[in-house]
C-alpha positions in Angstrom: 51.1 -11.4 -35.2 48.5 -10.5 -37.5 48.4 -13.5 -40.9 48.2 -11.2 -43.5 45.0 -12.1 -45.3 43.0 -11.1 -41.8 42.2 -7.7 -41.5 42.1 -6.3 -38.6 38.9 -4.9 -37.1 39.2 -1.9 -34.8 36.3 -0.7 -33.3 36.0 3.2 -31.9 33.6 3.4 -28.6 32.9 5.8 -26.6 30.5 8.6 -25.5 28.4 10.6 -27.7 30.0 14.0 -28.2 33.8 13.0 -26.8 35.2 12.7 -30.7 34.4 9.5 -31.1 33.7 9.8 -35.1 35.9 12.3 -35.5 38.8 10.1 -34.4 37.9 7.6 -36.4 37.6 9.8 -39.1 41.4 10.9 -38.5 42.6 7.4 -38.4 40.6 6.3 -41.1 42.0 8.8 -43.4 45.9 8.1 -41.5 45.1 4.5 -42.7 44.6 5.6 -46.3 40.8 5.1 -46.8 39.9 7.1 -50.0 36.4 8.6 -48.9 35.7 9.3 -45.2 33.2 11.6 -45.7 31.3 8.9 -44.1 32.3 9.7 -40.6 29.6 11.9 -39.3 31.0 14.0 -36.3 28.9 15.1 -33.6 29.4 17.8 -31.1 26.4 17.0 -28.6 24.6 14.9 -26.5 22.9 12.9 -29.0 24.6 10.7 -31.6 24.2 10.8 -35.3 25.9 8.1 -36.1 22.8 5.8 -34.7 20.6 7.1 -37.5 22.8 5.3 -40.2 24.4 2.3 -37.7 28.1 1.1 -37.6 30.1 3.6 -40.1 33.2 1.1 -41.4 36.4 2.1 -44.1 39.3 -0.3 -45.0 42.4 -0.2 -46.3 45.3 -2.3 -46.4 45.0 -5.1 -43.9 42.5 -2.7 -41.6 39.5 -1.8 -41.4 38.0 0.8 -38.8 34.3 0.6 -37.5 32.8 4.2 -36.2 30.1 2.6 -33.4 27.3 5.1 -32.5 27.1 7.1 -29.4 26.8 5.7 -25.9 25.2 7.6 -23.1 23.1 8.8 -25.8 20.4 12.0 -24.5 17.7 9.3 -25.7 18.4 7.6 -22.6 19.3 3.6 -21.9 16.8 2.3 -24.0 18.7 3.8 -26.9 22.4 2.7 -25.3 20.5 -0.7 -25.2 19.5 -0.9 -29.3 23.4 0.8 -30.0 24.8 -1.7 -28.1 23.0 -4.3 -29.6 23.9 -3.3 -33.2 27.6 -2.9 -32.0 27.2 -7.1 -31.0 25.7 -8.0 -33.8 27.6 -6.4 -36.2 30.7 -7.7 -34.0 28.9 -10.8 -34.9 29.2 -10.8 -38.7 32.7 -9.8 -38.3 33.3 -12.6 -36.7 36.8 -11.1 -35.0 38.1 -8.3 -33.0 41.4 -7.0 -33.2 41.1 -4.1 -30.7 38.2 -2.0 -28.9 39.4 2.1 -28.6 37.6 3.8 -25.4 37.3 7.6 -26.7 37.3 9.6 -24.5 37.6 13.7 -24.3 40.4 14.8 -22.3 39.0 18.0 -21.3 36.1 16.3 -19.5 37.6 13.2 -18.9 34.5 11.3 -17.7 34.1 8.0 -16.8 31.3 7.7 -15.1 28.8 4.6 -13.8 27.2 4.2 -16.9 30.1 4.7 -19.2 32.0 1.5 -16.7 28.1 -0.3 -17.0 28.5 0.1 -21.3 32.3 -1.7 -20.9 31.4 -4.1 -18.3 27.9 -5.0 -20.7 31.0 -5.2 -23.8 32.7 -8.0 -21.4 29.6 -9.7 -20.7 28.6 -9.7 -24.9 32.5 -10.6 -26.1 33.6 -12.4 -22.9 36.5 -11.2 -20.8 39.3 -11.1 -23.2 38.3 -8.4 -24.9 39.5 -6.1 -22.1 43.1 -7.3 -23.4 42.5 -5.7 -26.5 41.0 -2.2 -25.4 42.9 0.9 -25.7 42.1 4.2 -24.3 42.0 7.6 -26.6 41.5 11.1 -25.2 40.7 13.3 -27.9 41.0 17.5 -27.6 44.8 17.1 -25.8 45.6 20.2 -26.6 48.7 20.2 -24.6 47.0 21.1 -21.5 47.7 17.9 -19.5 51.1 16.0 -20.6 51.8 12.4 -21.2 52.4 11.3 -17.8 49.1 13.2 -16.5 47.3 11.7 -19.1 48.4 7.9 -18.2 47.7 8.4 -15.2 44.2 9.4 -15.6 44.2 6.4 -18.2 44.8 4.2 -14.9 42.4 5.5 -13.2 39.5 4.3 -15.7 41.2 0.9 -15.5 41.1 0.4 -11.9 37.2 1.4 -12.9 36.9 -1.1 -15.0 38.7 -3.3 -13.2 36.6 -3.1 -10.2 33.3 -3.0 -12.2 34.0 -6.1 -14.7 35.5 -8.0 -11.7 38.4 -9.0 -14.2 41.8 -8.3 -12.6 43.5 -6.0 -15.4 46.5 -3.5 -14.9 46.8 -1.1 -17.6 45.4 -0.7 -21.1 47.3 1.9 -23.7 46.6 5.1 -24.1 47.3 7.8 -26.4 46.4 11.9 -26.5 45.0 13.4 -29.9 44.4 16.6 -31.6 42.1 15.8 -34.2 41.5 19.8 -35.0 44.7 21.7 -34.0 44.2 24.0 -37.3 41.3 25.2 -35.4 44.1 27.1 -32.6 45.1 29.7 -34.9 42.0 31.8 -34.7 43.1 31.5 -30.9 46.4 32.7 -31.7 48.4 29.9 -30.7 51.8 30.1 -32.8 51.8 27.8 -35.5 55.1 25.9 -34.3 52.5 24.9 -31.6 50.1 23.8 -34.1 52.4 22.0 -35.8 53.7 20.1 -33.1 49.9 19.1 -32.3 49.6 18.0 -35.5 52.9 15.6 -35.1 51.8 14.1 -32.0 48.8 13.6 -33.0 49.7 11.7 -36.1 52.3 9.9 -34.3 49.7 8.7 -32.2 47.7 7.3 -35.1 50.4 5.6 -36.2 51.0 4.1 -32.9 47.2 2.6 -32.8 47.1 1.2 -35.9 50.3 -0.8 -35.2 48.8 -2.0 -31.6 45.9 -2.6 -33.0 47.6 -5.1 -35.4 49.2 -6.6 -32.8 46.5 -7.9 -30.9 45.3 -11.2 -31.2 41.8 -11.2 -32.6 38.9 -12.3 -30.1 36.7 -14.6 -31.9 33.4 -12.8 -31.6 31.5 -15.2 -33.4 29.1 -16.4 -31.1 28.3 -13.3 -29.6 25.6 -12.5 -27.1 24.0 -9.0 -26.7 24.2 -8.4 -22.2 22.3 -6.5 -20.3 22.9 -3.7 -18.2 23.3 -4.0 -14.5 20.3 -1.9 -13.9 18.7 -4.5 -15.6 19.6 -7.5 -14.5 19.4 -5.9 -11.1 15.6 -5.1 -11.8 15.2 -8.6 -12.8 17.1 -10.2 -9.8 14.5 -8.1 -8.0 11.5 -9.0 -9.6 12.7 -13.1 -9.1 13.4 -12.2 -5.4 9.8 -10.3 -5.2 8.6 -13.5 -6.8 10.4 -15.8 -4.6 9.2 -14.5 -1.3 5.5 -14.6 -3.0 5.6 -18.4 -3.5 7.1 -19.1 -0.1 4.4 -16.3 1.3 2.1 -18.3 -0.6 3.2 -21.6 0.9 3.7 -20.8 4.4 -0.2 -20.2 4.1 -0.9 -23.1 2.3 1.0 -25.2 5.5 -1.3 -22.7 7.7 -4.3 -23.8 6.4 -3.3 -27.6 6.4 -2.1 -26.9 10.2 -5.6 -25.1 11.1 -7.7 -27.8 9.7 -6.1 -31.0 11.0 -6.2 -28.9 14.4 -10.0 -28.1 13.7 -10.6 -31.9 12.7 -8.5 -33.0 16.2 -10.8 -30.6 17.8 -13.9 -32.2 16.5 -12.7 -35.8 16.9 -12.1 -35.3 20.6 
């Protein structure tokens, strides 16, 4: 259970353009934060939220952090530097309470380099932080129901699971609307809206109090990973170097070898 003077820090991650801000927008204002005007939605491939870092509104005993974009169109040097600000302001916080995956439902991708940003949040937090992830697919617009949508949800895990090499099950997952006013220019009835709406803020409701529940993962000492392409150019570049020195060596023996032959040679 959550001691009641720690707040509890929930962090929103996900891919630039799948609703990331906007849902934590939604929730921020759900939680009762008095100016979210902050939150800085973006509908493309290339984050805004990067140009102003980590976006953060509390209330209560909650506060939310709005992390920028991955898979940013800047490419991995920019997922690198968001990722690094997401661990170091993890850092100062000192404590996790839960990590949301966002993550649209209508393109529900999750993809090697979205499973290389989680597995490079395992590597920075250490493997517990996979207990406290949650999974939110944005844009449900009724289209796929709850059991689709969990099963997709496991899916991702089994992902993850492979990828981070840390045997987990299931994470929670919820489906959100964060626009369904938007439907009536479509001429969906507004009963229909309306019960968007509901679900939608019943779903808030529901991550806030998971999020509460989950024991905090000391993030204090913190280190920023690296991404697999990485470390696997740099295993190279030690194996390249490896083989160099034992080239390098093998001559060196050669050499000796030739000259105590030529020196037998001359001897006899």
């Amino acid at each position: 259970a959550l001691p009641a003077r720690m707040a509890a820090n929930v962090m929103f991650v996900g891919r630039t353009g799948d609703g990331k801000s906007t849902v934590s927008k939604k929730v921020a204002a759900h939680l009762g934060c008095n100016d979210v005007s902050m939150f800085q939605e973006s509908s493309g491939a290339s984050s805004s939220v990067h140009h102003h870092g980590i976006v953060s509104c509390s209330a209560g005993n909650v506060t939310i952090h709005d992390t920028p974009g991955l898979m940013d169109s800047a490419g991995v040097a920019q997922d690198e530097a968001n990722i690094r600000m997401i661990v170091e302001h993890s850092r100062r916080l000192r404590n996790l309470h839960a990590v949301l995956l966002v993550v649209n439902e209508q393109a529900p991708r999750f993809d090697d380099g979205m499973q290389a940003a989680v597995n490079l949040l395992k590597d920075s937090f250490g493997p517990s932080i996979l207990s406290n992830m949650g999974i939110i697919f944005t844009r449900a617009d009724g289209r796929k129901n709850q059991q689709q949508s969990q099963a997709t949800a496991a899916e991702f895990v089994a992902l993850i699971a492979r990828r981070t090499g840390v045997p987990i099950s299931r994470m929670p997952s919820w489906q959100v609307e964060c626009h369904p006013e938007s439907f009536a220019a479509l001429g969906v009835p507004a009963d229909r809206i309306e019960a968007l709406r509901a679900q939608s803020t019943t779903a808030f409701s529901d991550v806030l109090r998971w999020a509460k529940s989950c024991s905090p993962v000391d993030t204090s000492d913190a280190v920023i990973g690296e991404y697999v392409e990485r470390q696997r150019q740099r295993a190279a570049e030690q194996e390249a170097a490896r083989q160099r020195q034992a080239a390098e060596e093998a001559a060196r023996r050669q050499q000796a070898a030739d000259q105590e032959a030529a020196r037998q040679r001359q001897a006899a």
